[in-house]
OpenMM code with the backbone's topology and positions (N, CA, C; nanometers):
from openmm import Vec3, app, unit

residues = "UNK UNK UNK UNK UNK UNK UNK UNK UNK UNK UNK UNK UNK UNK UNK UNK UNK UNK UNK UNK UNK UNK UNK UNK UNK UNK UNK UNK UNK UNK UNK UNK UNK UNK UNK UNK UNK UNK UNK UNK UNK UNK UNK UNK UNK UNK UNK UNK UNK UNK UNK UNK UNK UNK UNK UNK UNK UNK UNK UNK UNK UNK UNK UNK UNK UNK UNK UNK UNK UNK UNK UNK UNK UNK UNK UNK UNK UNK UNK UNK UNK UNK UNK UNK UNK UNK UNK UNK UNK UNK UNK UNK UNK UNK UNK UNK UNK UNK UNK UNK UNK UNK UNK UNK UNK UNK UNK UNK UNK UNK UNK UNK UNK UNK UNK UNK UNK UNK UNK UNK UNK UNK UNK UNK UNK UNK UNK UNK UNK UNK UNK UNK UNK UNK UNK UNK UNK UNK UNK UNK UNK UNK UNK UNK UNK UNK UNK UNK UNK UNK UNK UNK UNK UNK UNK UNK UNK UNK UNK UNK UNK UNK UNK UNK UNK UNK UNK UNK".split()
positions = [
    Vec3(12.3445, 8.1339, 9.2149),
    Vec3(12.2182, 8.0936, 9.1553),
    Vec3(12.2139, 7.9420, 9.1448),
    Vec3(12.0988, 7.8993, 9.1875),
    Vec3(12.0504, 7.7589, 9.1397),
    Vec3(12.0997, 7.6874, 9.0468),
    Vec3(12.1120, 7.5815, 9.0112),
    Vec3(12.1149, 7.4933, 8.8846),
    Vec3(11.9642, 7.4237, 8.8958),
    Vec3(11.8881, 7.4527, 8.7559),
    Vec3(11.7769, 7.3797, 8.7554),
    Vec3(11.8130, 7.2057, 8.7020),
    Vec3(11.7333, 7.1079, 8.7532),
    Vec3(11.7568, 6.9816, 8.6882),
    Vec3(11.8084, 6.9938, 8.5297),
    Vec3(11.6874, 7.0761, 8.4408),
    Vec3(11.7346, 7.0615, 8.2628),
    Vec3(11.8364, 7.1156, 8.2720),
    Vec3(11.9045, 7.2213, 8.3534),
    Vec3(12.0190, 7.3031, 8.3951),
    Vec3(12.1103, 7.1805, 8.3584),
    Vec3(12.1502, 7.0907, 8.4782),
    Vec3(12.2421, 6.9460, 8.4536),
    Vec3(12.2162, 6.8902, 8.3195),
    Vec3(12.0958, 6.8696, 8.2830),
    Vec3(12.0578, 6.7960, 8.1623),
    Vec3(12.1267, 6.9025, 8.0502),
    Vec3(12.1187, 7.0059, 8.0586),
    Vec3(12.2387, 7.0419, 7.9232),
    Vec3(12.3821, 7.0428, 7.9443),
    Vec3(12.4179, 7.0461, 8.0733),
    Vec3(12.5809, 6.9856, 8.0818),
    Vec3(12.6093, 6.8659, 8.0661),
    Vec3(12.4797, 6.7954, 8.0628),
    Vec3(12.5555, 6.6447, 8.0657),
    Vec3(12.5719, 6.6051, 7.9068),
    Vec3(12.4342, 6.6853, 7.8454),
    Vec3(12.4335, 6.6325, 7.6908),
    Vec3(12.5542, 6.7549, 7.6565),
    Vec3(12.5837, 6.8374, 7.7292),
    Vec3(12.7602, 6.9355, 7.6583),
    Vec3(12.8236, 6.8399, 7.6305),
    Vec3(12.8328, 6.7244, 7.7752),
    Vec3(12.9945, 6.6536, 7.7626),
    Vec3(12.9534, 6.5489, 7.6778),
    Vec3(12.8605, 6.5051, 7.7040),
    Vec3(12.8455, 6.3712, 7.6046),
    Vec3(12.8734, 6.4107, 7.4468),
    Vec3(12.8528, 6.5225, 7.3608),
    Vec3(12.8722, 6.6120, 7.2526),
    Vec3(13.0120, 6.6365, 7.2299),
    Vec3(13.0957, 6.6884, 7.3448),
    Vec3(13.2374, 6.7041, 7.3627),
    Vec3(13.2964, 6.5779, 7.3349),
    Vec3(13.2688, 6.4112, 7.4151),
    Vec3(13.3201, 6.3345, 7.4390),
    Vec3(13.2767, 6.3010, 7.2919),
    Vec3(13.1859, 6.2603, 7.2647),
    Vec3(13.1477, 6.1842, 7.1224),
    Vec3(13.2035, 6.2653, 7.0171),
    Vec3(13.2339, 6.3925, 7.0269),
    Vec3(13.3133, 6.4589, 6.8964),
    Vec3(13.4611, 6.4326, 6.9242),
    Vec3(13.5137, 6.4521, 7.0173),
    Vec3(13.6564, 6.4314, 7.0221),
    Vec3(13.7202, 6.2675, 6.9569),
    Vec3(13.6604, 6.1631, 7.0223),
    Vec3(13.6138, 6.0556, 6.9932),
    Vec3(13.6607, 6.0399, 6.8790),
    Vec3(13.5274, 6.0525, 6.8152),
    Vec3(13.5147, 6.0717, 6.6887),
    Vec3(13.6240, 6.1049, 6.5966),
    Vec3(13.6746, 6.2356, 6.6406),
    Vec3(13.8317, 6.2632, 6.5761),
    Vec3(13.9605, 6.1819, 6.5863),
    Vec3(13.9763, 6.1852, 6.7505),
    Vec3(14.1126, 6.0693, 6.7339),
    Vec3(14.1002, 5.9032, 6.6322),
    Vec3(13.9438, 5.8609, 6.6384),
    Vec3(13.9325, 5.7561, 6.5532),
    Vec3(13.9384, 5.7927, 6.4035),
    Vec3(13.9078, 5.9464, 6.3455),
    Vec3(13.9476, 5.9332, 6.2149),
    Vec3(14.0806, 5.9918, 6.1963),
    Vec3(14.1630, 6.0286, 6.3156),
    Vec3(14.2712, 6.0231, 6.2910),
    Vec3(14.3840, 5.9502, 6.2948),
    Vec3(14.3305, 5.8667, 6.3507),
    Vec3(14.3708, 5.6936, 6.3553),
    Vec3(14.3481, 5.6616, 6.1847),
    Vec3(14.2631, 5.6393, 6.1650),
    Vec3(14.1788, 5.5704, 6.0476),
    Vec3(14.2242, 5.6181, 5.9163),
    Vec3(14.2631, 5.7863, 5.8767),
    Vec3(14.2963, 5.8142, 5.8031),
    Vec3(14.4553, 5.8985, 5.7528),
    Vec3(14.4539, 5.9093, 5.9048),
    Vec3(14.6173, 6.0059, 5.9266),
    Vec3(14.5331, 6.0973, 5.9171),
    Vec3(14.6695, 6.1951, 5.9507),
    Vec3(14.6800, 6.3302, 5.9564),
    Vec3(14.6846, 6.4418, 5.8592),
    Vec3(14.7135, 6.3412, 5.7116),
    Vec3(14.6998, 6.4529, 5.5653),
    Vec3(14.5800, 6.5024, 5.5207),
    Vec3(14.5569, 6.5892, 5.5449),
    Vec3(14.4376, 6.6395, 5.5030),
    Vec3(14.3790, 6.6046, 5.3403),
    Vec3(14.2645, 6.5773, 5.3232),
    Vec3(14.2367, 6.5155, 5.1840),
    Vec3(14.2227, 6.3495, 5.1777),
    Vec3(14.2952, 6.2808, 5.2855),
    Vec3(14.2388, 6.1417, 5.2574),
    Vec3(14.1405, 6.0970, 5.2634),
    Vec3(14.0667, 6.0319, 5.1876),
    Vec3(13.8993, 5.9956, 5.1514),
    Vec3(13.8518, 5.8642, 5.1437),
    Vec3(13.7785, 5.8351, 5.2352),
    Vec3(13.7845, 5.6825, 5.2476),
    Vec3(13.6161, 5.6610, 5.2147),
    Vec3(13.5657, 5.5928, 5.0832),
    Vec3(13.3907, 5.6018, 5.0666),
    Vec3(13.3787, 5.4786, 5.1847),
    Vec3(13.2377, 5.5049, 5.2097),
    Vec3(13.2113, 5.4401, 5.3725),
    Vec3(13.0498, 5.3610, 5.2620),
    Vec3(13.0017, 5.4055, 5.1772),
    Vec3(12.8856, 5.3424, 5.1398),
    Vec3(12.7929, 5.4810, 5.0292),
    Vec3(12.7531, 5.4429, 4.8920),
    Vec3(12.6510, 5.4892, 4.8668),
    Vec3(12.7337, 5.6761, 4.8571),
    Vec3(12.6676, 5.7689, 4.8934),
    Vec3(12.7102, 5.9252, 4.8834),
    Vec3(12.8405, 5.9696, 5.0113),
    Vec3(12.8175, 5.8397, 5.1067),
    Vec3(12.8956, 5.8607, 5.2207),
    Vec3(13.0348, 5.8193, 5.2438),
    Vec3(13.1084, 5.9481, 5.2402),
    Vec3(13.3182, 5.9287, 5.2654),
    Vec3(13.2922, 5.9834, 5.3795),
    Vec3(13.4090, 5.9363, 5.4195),
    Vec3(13.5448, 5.9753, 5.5453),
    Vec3(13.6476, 6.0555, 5.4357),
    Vec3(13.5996, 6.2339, 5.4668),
    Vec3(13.7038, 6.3105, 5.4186),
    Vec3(13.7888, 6.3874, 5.5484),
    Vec3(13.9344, 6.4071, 5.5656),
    Vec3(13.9947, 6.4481, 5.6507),
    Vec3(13.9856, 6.6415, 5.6010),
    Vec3(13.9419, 6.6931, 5.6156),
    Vec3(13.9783, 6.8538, 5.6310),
    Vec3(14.0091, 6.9179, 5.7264),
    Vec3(14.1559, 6.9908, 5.7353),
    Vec3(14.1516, 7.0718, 5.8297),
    Vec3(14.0981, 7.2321, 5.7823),
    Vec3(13.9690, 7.2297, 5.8931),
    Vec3(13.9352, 7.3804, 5.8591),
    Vec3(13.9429, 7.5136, 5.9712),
    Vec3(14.0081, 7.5861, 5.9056),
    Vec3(14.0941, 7.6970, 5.9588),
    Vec3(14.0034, 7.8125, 5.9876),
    Vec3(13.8577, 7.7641, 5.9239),
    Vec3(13.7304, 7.8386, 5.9313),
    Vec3(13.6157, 7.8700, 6.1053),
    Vec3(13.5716, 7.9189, 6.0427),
    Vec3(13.4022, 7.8460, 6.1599),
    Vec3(13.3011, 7.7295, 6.1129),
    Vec3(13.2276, 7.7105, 6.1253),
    Vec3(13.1346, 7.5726, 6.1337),
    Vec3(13.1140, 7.6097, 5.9878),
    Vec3(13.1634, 7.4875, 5.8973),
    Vec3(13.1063, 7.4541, 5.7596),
    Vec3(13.2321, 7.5613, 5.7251),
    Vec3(13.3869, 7.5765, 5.7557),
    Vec3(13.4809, 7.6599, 5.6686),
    Vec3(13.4046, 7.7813, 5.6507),
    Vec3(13.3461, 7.8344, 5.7017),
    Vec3(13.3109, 7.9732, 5.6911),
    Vec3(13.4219, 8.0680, 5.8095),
    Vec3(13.4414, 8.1972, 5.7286),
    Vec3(13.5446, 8.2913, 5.7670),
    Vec3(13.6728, 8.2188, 5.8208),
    Vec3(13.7626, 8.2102, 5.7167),
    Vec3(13.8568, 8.0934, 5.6959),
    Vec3(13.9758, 8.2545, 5.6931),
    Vec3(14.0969, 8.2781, 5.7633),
    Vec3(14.2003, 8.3000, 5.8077),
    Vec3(14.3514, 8.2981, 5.8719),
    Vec3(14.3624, 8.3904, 5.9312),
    Vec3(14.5235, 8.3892, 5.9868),
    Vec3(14.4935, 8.3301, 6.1069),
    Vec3(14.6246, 8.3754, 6.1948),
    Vec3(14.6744, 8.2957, 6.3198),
    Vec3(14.5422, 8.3710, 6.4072),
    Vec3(14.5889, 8.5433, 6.3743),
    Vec3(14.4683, 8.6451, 6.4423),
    Vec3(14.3054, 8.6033, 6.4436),
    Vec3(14.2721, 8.5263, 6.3631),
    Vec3(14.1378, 8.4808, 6.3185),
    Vec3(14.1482, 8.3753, 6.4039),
    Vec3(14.2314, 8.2673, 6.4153),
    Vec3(14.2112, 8.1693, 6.4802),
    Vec3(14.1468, 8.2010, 6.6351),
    Vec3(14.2567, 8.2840, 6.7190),
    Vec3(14.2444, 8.3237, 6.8308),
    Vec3(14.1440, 8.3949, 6.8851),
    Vec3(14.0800, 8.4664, 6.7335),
    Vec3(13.9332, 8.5469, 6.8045),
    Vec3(13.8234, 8.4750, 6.7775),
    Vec3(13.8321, 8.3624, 6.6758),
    Vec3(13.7126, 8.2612, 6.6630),
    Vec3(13.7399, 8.2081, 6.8082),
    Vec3(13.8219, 8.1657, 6.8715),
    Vec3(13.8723, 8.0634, 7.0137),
    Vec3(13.8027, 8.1269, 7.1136),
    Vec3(13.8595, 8.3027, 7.1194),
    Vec3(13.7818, 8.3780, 7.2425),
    Vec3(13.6164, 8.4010, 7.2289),
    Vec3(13.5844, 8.3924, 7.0976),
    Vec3(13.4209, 8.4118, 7.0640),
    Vec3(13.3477, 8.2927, 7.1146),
    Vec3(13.4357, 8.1842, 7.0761),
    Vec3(13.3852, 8.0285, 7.1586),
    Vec3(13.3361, 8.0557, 7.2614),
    Vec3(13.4707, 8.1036, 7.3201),
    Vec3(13.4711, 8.0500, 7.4647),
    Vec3(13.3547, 8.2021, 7.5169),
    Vec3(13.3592, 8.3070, 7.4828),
    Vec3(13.2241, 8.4099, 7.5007),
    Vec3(13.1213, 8.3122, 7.4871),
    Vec3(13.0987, 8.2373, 7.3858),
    Vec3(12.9451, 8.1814, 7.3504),
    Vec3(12.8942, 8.0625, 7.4629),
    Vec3(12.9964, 7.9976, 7.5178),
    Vec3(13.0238, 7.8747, 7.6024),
    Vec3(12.9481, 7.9344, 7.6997),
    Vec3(13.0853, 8.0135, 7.7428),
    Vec3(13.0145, 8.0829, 7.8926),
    Vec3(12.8631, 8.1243, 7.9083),
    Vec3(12.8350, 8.1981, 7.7816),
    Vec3(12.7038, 8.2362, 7.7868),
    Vec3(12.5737, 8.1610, 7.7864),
    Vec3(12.6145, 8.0084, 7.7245),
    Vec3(12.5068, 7.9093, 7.7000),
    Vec3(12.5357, 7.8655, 7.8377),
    Vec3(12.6406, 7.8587, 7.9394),
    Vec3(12.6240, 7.7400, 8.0462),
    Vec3(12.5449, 7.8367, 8.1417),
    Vec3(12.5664, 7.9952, 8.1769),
    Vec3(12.4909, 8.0503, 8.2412),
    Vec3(12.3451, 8.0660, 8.2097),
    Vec3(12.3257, 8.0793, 8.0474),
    Vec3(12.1572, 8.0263, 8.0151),
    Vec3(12.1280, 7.8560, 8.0775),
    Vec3(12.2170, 7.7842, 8.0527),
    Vec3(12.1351, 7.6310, 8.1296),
    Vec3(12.1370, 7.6713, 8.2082),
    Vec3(12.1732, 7.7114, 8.3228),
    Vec3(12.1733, 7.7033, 8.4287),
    Vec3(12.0382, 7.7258, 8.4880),
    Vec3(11.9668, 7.8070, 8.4114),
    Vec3(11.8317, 7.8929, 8.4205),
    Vec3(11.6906, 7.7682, 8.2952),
    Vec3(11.7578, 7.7053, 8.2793),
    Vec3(11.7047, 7.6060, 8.1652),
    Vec3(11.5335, 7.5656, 8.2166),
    Vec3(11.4245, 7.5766, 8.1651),
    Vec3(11.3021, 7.5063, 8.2197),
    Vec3(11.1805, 7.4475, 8.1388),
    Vec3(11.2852, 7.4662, 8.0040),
    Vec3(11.2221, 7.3593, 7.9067),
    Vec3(11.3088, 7.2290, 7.8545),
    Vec3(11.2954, 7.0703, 7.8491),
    Vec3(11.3261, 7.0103, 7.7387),
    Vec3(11.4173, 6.9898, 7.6784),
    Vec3(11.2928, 7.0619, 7.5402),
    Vec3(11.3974, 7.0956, 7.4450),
    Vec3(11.5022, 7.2159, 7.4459),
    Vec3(11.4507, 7.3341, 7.5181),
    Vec3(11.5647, 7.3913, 7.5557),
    Vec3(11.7018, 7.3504, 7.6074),
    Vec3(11.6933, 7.2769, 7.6971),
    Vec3(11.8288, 7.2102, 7.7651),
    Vec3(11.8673, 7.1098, 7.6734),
    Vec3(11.7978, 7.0472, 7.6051),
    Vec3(11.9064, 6.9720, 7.4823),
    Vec3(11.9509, 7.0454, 7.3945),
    Vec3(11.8923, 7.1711, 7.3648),
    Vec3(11.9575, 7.2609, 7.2528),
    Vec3(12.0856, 7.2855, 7.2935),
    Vec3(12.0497, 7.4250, 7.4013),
    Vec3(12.1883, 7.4467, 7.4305),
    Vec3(12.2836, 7.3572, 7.5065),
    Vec3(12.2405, 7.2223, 7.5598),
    Vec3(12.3689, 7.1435, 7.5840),
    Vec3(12.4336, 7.0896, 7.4899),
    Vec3(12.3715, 7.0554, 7.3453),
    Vec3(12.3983, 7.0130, 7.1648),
    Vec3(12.5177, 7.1720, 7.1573),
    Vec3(12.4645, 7.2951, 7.1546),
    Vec3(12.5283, 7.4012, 7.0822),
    Vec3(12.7001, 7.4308, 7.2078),
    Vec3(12.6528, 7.4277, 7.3357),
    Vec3(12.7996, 7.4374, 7.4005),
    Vec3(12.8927, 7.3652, 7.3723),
    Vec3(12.8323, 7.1838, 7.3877),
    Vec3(12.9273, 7.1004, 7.3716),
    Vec3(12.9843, 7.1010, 7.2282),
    Vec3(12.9099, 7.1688, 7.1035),
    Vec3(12.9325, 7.1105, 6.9852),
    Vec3(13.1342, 7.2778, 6.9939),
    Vec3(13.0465, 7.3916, 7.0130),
    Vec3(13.1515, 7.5276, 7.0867),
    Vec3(13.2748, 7.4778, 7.1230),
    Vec3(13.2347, 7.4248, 7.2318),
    Vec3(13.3344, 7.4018, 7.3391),
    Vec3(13.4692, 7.2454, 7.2532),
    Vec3(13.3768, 7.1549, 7.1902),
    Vec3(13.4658, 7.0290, 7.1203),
    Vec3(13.5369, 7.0878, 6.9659),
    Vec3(13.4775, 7.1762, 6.8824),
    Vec3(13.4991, 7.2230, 6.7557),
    Vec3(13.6452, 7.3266, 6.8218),
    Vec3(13.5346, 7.4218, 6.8379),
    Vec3(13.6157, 7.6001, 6.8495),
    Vec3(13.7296, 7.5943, 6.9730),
    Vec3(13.7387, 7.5249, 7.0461),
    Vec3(13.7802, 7.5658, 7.1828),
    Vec3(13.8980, 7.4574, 7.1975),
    Vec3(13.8484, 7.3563, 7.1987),
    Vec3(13.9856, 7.2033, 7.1877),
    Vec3(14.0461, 7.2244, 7.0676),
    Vec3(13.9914, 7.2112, 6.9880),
    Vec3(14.0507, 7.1771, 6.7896),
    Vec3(14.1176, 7.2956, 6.8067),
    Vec3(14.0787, 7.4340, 6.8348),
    Vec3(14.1583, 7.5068, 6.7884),
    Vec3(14.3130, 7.5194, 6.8625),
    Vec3(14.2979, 7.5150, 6.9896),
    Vec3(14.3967, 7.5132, 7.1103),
    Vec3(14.4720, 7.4085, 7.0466),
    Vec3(14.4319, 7.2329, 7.0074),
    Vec3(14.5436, 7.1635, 6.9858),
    Vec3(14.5831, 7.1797, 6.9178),
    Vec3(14.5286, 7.1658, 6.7587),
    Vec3(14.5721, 7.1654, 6.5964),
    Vec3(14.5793, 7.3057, 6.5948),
    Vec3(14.4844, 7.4108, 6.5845),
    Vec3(14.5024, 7.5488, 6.5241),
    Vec3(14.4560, 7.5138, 6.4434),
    Vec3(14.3235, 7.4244, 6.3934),
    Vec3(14.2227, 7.4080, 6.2702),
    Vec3(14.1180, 7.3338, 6.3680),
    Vec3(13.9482, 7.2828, 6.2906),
    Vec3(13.9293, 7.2134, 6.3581),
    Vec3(13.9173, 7.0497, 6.2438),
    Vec3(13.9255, 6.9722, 6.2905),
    Vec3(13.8881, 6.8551, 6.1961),
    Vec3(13.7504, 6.8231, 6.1480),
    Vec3(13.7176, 6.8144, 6.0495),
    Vec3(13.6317, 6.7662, 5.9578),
    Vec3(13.6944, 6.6344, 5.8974),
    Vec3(13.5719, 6.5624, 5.8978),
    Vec3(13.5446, 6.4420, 5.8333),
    Vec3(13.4366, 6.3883, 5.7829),
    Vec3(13.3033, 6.4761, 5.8055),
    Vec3(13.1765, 6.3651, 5.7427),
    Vec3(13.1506, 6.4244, 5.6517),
    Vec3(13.1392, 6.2995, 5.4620),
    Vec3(13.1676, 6.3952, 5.3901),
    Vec3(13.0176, 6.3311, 5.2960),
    Vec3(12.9378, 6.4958, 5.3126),
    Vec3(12.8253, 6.3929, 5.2339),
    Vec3(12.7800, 6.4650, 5.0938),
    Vec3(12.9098, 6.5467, 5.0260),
    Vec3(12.9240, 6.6357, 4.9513),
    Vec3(12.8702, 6.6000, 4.7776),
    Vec3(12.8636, 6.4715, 4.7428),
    Vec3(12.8000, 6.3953, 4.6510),
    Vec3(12.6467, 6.3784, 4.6670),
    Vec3(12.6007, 6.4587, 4.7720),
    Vec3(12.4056, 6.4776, 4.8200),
    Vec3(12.4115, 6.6371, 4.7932),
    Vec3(12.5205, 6.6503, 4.7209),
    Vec3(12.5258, 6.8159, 4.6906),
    Vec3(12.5271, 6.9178, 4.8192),
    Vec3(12.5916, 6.8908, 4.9365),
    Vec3(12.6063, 6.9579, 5.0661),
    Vec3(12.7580, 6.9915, 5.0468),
    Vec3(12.7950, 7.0971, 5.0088),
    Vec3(12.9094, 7.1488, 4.9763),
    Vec3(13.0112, 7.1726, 5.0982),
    Vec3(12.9922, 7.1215, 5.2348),
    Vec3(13.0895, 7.1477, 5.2883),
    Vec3(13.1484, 6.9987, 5.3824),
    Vec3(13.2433, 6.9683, 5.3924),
    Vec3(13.2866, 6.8680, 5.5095),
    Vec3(13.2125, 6.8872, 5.6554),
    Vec3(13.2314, 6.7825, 5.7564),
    Vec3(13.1604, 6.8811, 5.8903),
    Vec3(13.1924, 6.7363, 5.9803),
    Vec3(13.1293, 6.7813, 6.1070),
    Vec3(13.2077, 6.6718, 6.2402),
    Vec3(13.1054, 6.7099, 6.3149),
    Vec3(13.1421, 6.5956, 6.4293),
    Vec3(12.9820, 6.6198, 6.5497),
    Vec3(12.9813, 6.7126, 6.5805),
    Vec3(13.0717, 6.7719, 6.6446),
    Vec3(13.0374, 6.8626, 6.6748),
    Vec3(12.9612, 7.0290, 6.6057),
    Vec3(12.9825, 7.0171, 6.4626),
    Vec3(12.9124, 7.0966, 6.3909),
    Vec3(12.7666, 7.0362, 6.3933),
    Vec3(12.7257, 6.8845, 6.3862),
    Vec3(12.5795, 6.8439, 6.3605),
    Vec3(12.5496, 6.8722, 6.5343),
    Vec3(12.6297, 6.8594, 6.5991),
    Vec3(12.5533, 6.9278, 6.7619),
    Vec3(12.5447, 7.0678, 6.7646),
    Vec3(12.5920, 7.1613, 6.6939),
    Vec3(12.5532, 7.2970, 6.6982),
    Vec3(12.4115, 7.3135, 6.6205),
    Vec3(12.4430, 7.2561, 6.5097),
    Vec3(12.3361, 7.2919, 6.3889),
    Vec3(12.1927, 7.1809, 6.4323),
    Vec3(12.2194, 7.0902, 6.5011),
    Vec3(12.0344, 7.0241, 6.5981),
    Vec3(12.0331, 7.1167, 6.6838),
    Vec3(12.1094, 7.1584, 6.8061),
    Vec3(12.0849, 7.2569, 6.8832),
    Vec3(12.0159, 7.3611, 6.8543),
    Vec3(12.0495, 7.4570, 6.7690),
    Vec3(12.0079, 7.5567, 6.7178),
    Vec3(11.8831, 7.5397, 6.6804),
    Vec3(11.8679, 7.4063, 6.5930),
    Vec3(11.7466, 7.3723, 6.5658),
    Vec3(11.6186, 7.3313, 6.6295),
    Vec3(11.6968, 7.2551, 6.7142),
    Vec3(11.5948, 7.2528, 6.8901),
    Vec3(11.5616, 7.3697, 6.9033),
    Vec3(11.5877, 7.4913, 6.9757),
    Vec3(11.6025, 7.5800, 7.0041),
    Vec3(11.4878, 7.6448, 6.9585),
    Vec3(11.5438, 7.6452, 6.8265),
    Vec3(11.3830, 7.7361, 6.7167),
    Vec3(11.2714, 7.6577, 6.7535),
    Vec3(11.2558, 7.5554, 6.7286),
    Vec3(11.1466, 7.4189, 6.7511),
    Vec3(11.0589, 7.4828, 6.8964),
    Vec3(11.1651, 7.4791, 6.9941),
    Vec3(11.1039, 7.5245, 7.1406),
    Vec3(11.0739, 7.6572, 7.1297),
    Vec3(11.0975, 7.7471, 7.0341),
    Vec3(11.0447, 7.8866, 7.0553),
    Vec3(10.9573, 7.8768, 6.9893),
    Vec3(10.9059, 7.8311, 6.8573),
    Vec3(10.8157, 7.7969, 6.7799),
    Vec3(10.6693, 7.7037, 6.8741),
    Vec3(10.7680, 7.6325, 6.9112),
    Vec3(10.6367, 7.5647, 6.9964),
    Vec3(10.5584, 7.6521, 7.1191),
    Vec3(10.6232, 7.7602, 7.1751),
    Vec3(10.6340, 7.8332, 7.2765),
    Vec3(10.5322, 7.9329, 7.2407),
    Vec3(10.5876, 7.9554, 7.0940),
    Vec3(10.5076, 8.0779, 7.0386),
    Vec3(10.3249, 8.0512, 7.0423),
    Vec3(10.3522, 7.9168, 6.9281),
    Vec3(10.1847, 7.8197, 6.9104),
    Vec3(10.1378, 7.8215, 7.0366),
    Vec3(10.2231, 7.8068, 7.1458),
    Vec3(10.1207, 7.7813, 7.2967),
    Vec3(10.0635, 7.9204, 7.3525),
    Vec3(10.1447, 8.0333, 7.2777),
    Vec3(10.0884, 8.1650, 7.3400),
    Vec3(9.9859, 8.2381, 7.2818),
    Vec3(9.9971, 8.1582, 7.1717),
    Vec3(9.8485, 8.2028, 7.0199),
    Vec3(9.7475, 8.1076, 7.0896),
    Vec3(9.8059, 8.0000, 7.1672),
    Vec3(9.6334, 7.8949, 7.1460),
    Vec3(9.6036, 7.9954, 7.2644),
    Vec3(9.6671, 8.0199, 7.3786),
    Vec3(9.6130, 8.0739, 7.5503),
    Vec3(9.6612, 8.1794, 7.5245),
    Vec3(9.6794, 8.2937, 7.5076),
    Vec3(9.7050, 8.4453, 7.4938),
    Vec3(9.6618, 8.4713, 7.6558),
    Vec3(9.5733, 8.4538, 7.7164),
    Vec3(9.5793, 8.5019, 7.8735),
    Vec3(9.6410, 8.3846, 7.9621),
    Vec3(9.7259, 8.2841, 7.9095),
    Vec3(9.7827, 8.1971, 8.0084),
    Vec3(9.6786, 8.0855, 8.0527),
    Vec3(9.5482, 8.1046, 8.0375),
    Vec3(9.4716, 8.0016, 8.0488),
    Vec3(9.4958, 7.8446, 7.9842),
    Vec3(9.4506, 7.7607, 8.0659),
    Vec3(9.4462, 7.6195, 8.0638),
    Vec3(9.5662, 7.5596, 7.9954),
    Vec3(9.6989, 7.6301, 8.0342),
    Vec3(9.8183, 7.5657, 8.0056),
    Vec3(9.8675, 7.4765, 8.1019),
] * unit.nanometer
topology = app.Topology()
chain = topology.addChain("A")
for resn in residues:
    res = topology.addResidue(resn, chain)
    for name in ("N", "CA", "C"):
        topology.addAtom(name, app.Element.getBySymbol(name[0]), res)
């Protein structure tokens, strides 16, 4: 099958998501070490907190070694499944969604877990009352997703204004 152009356009914004989260980590692991809990305030509500979370996106379903490995294979299920949806991509905002939600998959669930066996968290904006730590790659799942709705939402409004496909 084909690759459509937005097809590329969500692999490229995958890697750029991958690259800018990984990034991201070796510099706060530079910056803060490796102990989990060091907290560095950056300005105003905003720290550099180190967490390793043993969870899914935002420490949710937090476990054993067994948990680790089936969050890893669910990744890598979800990966596969978003790169064969770009591939078919012919909206937009569609192809920035799911290139935001693979790359955010593929840099969190899939690397973090394989190297560490946690993934790293660091952006900590928990004093705005947001109760959990989180990393790009969680804010590239959670815009993705949000794209996503946006383009079905918008998709929807375009099928209420033309219901017979007219003058789209």
């Amino acid at each position: 099958m084909k690759i459509t152009r937005l097809g590329w356009t969500a692999y490229a914004i995958a890697l750029v998501t991958i690259v800018l989260d990984q990034v991201s980590k070796v510099w706060i692991l530079n910056t803060l070490g490796a102990a989990p809990g060091a907290s560095q305030a950056i300005g105003g509500p905003f720290y550099l907190t180190l967490v390793h979370n043993y969870g899914m996106s935002f420490g949710l379903f937090r476990g054993s070694e067994l948990s680790r490995w089936l969050l890893t294979l669910f990744s890598a299920a979800v990966v596969i499944g978003l790169a064969v949806w770009a591939r078919k991509a012919t909206k937009p905002l569609m192809a920035v969604g799911i290139g935001m939600i693979m790359g955010g998959a593929f840099g969190n669930n899939l690397i973090d877990r394989i190297r560490f066996g946690y993934v790293v968290d660091f952006i900590d904006v928990t004093r705005l009352h947001f109760p959990w730590v989180f990393n790009v790659a969680d804010s590239g799942i959670s815009v993705g997703v949000a794209l996503l709705l946006l383009d079905s939402f918008l998709a929807e409004e375009k099928e209420l204004a033309h219901p017979e496909g007219h003058g789209l």
